[in-house]
N, C-alpha and C positions, 0 to 999 in steps of 0.2 A: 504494500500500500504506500503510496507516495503521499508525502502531506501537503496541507497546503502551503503556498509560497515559500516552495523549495528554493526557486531562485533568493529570494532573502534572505531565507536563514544560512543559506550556503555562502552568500557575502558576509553575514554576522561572524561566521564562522571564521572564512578567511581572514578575515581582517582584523580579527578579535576587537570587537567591538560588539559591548555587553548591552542585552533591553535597557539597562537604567541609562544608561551614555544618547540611547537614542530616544529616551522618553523624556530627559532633560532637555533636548535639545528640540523636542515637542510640545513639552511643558503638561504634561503626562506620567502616571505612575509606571515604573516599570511593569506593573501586571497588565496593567490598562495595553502595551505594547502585544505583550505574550498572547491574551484574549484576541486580540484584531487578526493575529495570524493565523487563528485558527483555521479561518475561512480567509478564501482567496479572496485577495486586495481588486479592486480597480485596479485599473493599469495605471492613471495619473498616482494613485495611492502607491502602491509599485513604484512607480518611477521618486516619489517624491522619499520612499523609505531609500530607494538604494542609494540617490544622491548623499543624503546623509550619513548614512554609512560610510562611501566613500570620501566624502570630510572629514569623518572622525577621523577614520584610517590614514589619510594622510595628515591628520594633526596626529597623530602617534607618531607616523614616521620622522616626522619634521623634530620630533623634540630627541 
C-alpha cells in the first residue's frame, strides 16, 4: 500500500527536515502537519509543502 503524498514525505525524509520545522514555518502544530498528509494534498498544497521543504533544507545546508 503506498501512502498518501509519498512525494513529500520522501522530501521530508531526504532533506531531514522535521513536521515541527515545516508547521512553524506555516504557523501550525506539528500534528496539524502529520493529519493533512494523511490524504492527498492538492497539487498547489503539494507544490507549496515541497517549496518549503526545500528552504528549510537548504537553510541547513547553508549553516
Amino acid at each position: 500500500m503506498i501512502k498518501a503524498n509519498s512525494e513529500v514525505r520522501t522530501a521530508m525524509k531526504a532533506g531531514k527536515v522535521p513536521a515541527w520545522a515545516i508547521g512553524a514555518e506555516i504557523g501550525v502544530h506539528e500534528n496539524t502537519i502529520l493529519r493533512r498528509l494523511r490524504f492527498e494534498l492538492s497539487e498547489p498544497e503539494k507544490q507549496k509543502y515541497l517549496s518549503i521543504i526545500d528552504k528549510l533544507s537548504a537553510e541547513k545546508c547553508a549553516k
